[in-house]
LOTORBA-337031 format. One record per residue (C-alpha): residue number from 0; residue in three letters; x, y, z. Coordinates in Angstrom, 3 decimals, decimal comma. Layout:
BEGIN
+-----+-----+----------+----------+----------+
!   k !   r !        u !        v !        w !
+-----+-----+----------+----------+----------+
! NUM ! ALA !        X !        Y !        Z !
...
+-----+-----+----------+----------+----------+
***
This chain:
BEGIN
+-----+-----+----------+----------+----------+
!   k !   r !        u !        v !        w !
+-----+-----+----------+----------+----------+
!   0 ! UNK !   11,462 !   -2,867 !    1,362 !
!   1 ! UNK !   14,151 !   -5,268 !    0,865 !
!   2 ! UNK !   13,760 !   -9,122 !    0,415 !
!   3 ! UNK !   13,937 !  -11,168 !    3,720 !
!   4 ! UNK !   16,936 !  -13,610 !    3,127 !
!   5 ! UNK !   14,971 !  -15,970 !    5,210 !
!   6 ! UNK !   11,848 !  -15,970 !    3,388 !
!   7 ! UNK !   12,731 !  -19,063 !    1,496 !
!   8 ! UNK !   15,635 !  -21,451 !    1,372 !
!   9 ! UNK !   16,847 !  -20,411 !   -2,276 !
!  10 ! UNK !   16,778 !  -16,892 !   -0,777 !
!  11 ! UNK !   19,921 !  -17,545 !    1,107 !
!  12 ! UNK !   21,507 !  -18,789 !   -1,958 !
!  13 ! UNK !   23,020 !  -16,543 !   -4,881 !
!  14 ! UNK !   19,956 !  -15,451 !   -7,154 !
!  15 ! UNK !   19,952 !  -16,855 !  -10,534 !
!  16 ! UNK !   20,526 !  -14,481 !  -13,681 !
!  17 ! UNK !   16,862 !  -12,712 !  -14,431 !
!  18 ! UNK !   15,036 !  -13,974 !  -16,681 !
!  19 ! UNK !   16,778 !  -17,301 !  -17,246 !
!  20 ! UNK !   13,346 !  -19,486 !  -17,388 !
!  21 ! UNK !   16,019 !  -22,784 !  -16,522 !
!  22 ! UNK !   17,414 !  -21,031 !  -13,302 !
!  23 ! UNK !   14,314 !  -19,811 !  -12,047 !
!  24 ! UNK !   12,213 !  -23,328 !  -12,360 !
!  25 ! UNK !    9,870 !  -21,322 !  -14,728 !
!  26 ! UNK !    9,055 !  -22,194 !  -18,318 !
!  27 ! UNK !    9,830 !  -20,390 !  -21,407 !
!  28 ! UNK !    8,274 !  -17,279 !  -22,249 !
!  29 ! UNK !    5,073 !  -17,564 !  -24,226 !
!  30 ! UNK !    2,872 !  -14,924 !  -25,802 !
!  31 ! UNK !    0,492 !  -14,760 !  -22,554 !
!  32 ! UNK !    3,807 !  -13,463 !  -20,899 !
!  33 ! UNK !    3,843 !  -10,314 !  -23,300 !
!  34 ! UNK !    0,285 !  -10,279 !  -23,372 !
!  35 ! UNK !    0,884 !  -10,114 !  -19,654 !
!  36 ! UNK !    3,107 !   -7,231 !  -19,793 !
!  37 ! UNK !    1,675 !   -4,978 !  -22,268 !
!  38 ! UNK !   -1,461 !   -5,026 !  -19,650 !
!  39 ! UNK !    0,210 !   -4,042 !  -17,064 !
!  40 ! UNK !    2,009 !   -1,311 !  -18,633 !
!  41 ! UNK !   -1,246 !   -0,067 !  -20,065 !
!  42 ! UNK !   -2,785 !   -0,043 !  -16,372 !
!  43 ! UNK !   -0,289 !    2,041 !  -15,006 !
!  44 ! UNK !   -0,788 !    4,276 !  -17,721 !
!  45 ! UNK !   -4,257 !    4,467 !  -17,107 !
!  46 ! UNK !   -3,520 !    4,997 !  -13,135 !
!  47 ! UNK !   -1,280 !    7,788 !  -13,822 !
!  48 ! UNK !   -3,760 !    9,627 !  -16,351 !
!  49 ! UNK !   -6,503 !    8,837 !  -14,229 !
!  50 ! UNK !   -4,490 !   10,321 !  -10,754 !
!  51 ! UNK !   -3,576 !   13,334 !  -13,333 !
!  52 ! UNK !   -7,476 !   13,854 !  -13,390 !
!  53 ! UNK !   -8,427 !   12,945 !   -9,855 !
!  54 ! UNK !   -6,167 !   15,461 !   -8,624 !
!  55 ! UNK !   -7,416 !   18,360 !  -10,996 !
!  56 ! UNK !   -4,424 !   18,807 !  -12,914 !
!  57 ! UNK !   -6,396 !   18,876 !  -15,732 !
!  58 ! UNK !   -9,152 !   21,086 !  -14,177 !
!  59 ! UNK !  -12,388 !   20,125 !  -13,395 !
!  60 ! UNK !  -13,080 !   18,446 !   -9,761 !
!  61 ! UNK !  -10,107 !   17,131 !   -7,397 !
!  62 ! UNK !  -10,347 !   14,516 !   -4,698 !
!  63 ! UNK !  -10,461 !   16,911 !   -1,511 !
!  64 ! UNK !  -13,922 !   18,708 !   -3,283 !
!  65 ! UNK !  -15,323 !   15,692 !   -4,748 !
!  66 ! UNK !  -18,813 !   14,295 !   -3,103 !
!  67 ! UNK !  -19,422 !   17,469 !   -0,907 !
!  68 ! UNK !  -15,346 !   17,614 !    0,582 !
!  69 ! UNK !  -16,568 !   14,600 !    2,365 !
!  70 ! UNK !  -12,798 !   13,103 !    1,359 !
!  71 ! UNK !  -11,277 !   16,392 !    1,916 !
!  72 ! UNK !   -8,398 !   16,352 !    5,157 !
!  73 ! UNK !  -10,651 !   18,301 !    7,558 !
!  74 ! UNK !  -13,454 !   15,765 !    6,720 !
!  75 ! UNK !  -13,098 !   13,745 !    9,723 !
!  76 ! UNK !  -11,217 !   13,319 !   12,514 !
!  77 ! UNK !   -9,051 !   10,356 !   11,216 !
!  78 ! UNK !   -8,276 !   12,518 !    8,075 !
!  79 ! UNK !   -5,051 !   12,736 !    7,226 !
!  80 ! UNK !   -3,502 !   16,293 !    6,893 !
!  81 ! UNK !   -3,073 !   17,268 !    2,982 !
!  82 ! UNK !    0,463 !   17,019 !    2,697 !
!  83 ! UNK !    0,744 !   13,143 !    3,900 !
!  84 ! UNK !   -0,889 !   12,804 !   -0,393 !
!  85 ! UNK !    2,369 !   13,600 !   -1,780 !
!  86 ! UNK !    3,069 !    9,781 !   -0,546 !
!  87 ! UNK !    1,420 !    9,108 !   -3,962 !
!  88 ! UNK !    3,967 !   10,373 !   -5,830 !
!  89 ! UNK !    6,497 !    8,113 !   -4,474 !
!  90 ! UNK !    3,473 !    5,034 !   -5,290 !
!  91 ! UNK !    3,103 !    6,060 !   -8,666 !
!  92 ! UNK !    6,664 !    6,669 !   -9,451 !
!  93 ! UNK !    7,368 !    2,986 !   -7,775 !
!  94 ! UNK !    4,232 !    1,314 !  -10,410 !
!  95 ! UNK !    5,694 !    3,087 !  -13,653 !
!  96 ! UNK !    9,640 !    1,645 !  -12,332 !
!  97 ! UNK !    8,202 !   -2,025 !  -11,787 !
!  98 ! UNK !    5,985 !   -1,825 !  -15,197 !
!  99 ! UNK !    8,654 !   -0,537 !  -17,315 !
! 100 ! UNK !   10,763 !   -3,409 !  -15,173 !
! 101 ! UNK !    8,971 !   -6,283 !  -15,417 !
! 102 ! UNK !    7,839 !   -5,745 !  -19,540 !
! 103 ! UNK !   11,862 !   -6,106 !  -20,054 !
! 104 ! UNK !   12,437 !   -9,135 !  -22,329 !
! 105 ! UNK !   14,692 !  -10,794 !  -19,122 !
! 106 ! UNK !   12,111 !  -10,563 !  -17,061 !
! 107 ! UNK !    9,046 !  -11,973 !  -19,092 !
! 108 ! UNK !    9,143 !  -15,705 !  -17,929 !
! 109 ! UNK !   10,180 !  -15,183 !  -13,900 !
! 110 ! UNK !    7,790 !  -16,659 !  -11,877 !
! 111 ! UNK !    7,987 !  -13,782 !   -9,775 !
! 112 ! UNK !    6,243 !  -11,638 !  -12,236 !
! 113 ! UNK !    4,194 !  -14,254 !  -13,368 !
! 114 ! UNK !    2,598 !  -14,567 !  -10,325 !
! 115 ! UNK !    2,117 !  -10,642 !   -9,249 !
! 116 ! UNK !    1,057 !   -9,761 !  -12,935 !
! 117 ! UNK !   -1,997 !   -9,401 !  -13,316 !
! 118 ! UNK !   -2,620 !   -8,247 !   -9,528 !
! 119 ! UNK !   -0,960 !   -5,820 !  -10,253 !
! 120 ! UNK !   -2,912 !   -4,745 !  -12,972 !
! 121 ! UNK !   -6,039 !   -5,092 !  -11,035 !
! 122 ! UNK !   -4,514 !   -3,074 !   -8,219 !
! 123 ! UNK !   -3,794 !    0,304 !  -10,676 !
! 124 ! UNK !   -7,253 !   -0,202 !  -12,446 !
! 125 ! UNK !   -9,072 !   -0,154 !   -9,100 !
! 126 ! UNK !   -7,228 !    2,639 !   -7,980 !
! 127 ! UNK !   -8,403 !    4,414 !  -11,071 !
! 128 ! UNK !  -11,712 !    2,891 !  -10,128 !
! 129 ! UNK !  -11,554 !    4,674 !   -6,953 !
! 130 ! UNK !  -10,962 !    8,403 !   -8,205 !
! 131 ! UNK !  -13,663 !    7,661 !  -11,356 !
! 132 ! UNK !  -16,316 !    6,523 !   -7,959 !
! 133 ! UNK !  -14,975 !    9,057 !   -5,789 !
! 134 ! UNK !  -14,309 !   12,165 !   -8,212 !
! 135 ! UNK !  -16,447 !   11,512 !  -10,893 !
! 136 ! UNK !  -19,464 !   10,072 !   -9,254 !
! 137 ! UNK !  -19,250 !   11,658 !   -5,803 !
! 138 ! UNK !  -19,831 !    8,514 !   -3,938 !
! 139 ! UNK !  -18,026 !    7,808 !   -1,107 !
! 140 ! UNK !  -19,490 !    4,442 !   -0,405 !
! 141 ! UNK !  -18,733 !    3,441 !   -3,616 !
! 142 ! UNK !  -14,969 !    4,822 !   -3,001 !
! 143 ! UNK !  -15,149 !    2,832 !   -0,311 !
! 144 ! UNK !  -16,129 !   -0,431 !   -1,572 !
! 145 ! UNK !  -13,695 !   -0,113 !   -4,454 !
! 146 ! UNK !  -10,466 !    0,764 !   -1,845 !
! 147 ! UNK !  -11,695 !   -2,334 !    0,199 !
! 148 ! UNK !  -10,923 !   -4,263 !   -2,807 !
! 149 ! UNK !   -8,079 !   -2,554 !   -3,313 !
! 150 ! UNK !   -6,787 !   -3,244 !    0,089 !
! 151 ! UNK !   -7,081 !   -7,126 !   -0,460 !
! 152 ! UNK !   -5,904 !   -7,310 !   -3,775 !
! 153 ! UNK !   -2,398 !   -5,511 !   -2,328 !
! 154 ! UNK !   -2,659 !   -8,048 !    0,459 !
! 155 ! UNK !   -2,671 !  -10,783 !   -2,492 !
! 156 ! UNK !    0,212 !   -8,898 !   -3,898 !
! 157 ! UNK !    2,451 !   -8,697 !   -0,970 !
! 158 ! UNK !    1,944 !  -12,543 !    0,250 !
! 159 ! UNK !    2,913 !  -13,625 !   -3,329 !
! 160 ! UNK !    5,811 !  -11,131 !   -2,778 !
! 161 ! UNK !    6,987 !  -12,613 !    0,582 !
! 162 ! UNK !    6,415 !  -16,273 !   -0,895 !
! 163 ! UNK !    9,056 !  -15,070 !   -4,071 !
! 164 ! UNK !   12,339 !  -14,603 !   -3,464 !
! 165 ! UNK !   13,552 !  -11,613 !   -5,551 !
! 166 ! UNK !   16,586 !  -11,675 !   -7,930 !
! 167 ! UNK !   18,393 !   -8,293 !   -6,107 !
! 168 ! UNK !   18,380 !   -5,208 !   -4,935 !
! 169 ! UNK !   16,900 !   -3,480 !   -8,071 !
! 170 ! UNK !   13,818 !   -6,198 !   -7,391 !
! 171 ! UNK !   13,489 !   -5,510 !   -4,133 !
! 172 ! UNK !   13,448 !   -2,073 !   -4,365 !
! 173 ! UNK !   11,134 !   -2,034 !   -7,606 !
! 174 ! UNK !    8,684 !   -4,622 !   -6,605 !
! 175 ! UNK !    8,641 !   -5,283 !   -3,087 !
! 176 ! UNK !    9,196 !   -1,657 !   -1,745 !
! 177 ! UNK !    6,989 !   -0,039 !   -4,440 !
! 178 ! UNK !    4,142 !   -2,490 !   -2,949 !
! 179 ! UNK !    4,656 !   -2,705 !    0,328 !
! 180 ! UNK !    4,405 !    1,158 !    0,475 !
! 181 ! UNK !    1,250 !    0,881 !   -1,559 !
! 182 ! UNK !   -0,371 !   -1,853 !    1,038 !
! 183 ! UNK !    0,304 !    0,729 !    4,270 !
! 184 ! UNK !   -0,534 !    3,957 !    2,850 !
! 185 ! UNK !   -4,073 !    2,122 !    1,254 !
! 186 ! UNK !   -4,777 !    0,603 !    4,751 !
! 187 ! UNK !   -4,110 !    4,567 !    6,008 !
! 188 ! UNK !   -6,424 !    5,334 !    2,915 !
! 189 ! UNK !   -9,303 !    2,381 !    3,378 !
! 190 ! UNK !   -9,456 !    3,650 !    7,476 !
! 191 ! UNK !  -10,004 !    7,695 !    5,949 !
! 192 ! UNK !  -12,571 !    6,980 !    3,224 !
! 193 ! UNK !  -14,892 !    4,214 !    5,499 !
! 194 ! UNK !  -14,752 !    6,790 !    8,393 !
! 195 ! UNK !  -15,778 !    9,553 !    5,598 !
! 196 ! UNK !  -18,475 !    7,230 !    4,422 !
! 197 ! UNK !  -19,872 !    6,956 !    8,176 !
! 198 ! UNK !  -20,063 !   11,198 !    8,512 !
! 199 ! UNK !  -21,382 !   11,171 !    4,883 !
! 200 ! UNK !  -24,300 !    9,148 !    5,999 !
! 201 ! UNK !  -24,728 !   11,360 !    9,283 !
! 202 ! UNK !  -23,549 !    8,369 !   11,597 !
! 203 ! UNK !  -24,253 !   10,213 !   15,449 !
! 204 ! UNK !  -21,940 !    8,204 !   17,285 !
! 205 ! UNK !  -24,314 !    6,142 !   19,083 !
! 206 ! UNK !  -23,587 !    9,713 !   21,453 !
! 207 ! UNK !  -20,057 !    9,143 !   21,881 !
! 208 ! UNK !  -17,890 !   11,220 !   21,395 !
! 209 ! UNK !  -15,551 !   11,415 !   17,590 !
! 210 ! UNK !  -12,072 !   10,939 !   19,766 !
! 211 ! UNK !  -13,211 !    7,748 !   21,154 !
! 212 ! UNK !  -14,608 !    6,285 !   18,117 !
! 213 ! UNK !  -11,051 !    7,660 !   16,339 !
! 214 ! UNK !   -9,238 !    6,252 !   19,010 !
! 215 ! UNK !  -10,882 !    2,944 !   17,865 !
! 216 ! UNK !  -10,623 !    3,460 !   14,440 !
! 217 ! UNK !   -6,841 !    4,292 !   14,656 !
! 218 ! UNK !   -6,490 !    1,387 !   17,243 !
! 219 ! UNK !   -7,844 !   -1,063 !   14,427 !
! 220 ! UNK !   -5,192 !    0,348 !   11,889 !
! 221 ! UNK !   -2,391 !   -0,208 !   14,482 !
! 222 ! UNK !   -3,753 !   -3,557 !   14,257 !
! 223 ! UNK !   -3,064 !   -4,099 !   10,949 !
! 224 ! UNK !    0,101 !   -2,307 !   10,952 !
! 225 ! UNK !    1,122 !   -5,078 !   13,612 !
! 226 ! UNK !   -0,049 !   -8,163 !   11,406 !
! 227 ! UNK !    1,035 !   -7,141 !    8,288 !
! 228 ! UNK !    4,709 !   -6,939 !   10,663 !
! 229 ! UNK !    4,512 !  -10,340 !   11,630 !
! 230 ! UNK !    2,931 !  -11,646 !    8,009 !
! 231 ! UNK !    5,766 !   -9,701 !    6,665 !
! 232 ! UNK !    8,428 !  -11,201 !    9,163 !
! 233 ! UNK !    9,239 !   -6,692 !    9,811 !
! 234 ! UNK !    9,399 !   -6,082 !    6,179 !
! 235 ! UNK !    9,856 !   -2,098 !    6,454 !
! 236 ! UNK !    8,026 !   -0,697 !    3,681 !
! 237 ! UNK !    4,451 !   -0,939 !    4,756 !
! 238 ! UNK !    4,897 !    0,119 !    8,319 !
! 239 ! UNK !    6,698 !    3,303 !    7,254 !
! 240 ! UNK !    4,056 !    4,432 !    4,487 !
! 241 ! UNK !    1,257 !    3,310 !    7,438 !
! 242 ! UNK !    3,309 !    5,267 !    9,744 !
! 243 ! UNK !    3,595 !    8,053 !    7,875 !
! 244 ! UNK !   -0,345 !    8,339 !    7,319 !
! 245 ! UNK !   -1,439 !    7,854 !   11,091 !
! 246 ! UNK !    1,155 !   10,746 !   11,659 !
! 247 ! UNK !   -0,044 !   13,251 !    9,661 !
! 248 ! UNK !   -3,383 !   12,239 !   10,731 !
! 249 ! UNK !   -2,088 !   13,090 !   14,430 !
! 250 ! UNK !   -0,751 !   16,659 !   12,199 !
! 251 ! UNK !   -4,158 !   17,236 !   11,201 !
! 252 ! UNK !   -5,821 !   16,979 !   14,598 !
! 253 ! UNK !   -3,525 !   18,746 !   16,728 !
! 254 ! UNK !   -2,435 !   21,988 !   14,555 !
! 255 ! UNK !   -5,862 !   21,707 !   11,985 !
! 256 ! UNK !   -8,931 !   21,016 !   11,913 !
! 257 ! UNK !  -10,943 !   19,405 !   13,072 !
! 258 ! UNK !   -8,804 !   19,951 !   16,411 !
! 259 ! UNK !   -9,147 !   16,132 !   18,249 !
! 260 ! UNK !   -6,292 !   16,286 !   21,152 !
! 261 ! UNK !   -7,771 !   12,348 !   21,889 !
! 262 ! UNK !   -7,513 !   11,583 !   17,823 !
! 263 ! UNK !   -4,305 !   13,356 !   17,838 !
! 264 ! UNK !   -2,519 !   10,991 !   20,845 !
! 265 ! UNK !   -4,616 !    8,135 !   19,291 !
! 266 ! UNK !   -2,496 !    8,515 !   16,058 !
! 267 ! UNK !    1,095 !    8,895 !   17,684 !
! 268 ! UNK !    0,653 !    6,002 !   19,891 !
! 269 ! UNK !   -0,667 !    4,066 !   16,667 !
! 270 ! UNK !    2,029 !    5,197 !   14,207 !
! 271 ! UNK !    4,581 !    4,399 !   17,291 !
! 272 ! UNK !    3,090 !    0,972 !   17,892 !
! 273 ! UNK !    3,368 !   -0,072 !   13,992 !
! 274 ! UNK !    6,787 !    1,246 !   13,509 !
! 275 ! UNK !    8,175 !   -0,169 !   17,137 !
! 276 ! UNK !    6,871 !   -4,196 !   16,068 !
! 277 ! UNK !    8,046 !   -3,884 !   12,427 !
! 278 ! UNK !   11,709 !   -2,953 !   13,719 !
! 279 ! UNK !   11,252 !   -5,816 !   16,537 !
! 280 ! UNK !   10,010 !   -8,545 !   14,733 !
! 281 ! UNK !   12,855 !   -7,690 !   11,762 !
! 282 ! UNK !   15,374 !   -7,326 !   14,334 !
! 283 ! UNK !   14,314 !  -10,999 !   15,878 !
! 284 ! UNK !   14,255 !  -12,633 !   12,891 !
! 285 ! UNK !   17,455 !  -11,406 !   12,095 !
! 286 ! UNK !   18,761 !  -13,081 !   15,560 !
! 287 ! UNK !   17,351 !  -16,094 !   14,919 !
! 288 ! UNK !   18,706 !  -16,548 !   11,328 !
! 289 ! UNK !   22,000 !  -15,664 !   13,043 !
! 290 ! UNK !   21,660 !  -18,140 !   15,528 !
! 291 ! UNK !   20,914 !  -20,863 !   12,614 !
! 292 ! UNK !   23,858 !  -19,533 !   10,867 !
! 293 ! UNK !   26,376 !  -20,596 !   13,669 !
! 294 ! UNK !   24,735 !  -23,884 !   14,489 !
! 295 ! UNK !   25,530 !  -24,835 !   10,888 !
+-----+-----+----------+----------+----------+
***
């Protein structure tokens, strides 16, 4: 996910050297700046141990048989098939690249970090919260509640990351695409594990059938994939990891089980909706700052 050169005025202008406290409008680094770093470094650790574990690596229970396979990808019908996980990979390789990044001595007093530090921190902790919840204590409500909290605290992450111009490409890449990939796939994630919660606790339907209430369910992701692409002014990132989820969850119930043709359609015309804004909106705003451009 790259920066949006019209996020901010100073966006459009060249980025000053990182790190350079003067440049940046930030203050000199302190010792709550390295304090700052060494915990976020430490929290990805602990996510990446702590995934290790969840996904029985080390032996011992994995995610998909943890609380009764009630998380597994034939759970539900809005279940996402097993391969659309190996998105986590790309997560946790993108949280290790922007801890190493932002714990080097240039970048200790950037606002930037400042700012996302600590959110960050919280964000890998609760993930690991999740899998201990999930894994370890075989409660998918309490999954659930954790990845709701989850979910908000990457919505904190990627408004401070709009609201931050970033110093380049390696920045962008680093911090804004590692999170905005992080914000879709948990949305994809929060949608799964609530719906899993709902079977769990032998929710009936009301006597409706599971593709209508999937339909709904995917219809209220779309809906987030659609305001996080006008939020975002069509920052890419999110929509394709969101995008990516709803269409192996369309995998899952066409060719797997449990077979949903309704859940199936549902998830196409979701993943299609969130991808078609997000490449509208960015291709507006990319007119418009065009149009500025040449009245100038």
């Amino acid at each position: 996910m790259s920066s949006d050169p019209q996020t901010s005025s100073h966006a459009r202008t060249p980025s000053p050297a990182a790190g350079d406290s003067r440049a940046t409008g930030a203050s000199p680094a302190t010792g709550a700046d390295v304090v700052r770093q060494i915990v976020v470094l430490v929290s990805a650790v602990v996510a990446i141990v702590l995934a290790a574990v969840g996904s029985g690596a080390f032996g011992g229970t994995a995610v998909a048989d943890a609380a009764g396979g009630a998380l597994s990808a034939t759970a539900t019908t809005v279940a996402p098939a097993t391969i659309a996980f190996s998105i986590w990979s790309v997560i946790y390789l993108g949280l290790v690249a922007y801890a190493v990044y932002q714990a080097l001595p240039r970048q200790r007093a950037v606002t930037r970090h400042r700012r996302l530090g600590y959110w960050v921190a919280a964000s890998m902790l609760l993930n690991a919260g999740w899998l201990f919840a999930a894994v370890q204590l075989g409660s998918v409500w309490l999954g659930a509640a954790v990845i709701v909290a989850l979910l908000l605290v990457l919505a904190r992450i990627f408004v401070i990351c709009f609201h931050t111009a970033s110093s380049g490409w390696v920045d962008a890449v680093v911090t804004d695409g590692t999170f905005g990939l992080y914000l879709g796939w948990v949305s994809v994630a929060t949608v799964a594990n609530v719906a899993a919660g709902f079977v769990d606790a032998g929710f009936d339907g009301f006597g409706l059938p599971a593709g209508f209430w999937s339909a709904v369910v995917l219809g209220v992701a779309a809906l987030v994939g659609v305001a996080i692409a006008f939020a975002g002014r069509g920052r890419i990132a999110p929509a394709l990891s969101l995008s990516w989820g709803l269409s192996w969850i369309a995998v899952g119930r066409l060719l797997g089980e449990p077979e949903n043709t309704v859940a199936g359609v549902a998830a196409i015309i979701a993943a299609v909706v969130v991808l078609g804004v997000t490449v509208a909106v960015r291709v507006a705003r990319g007119r418009v700052g065009a149009t500025r451009s040449l009245h100038r």
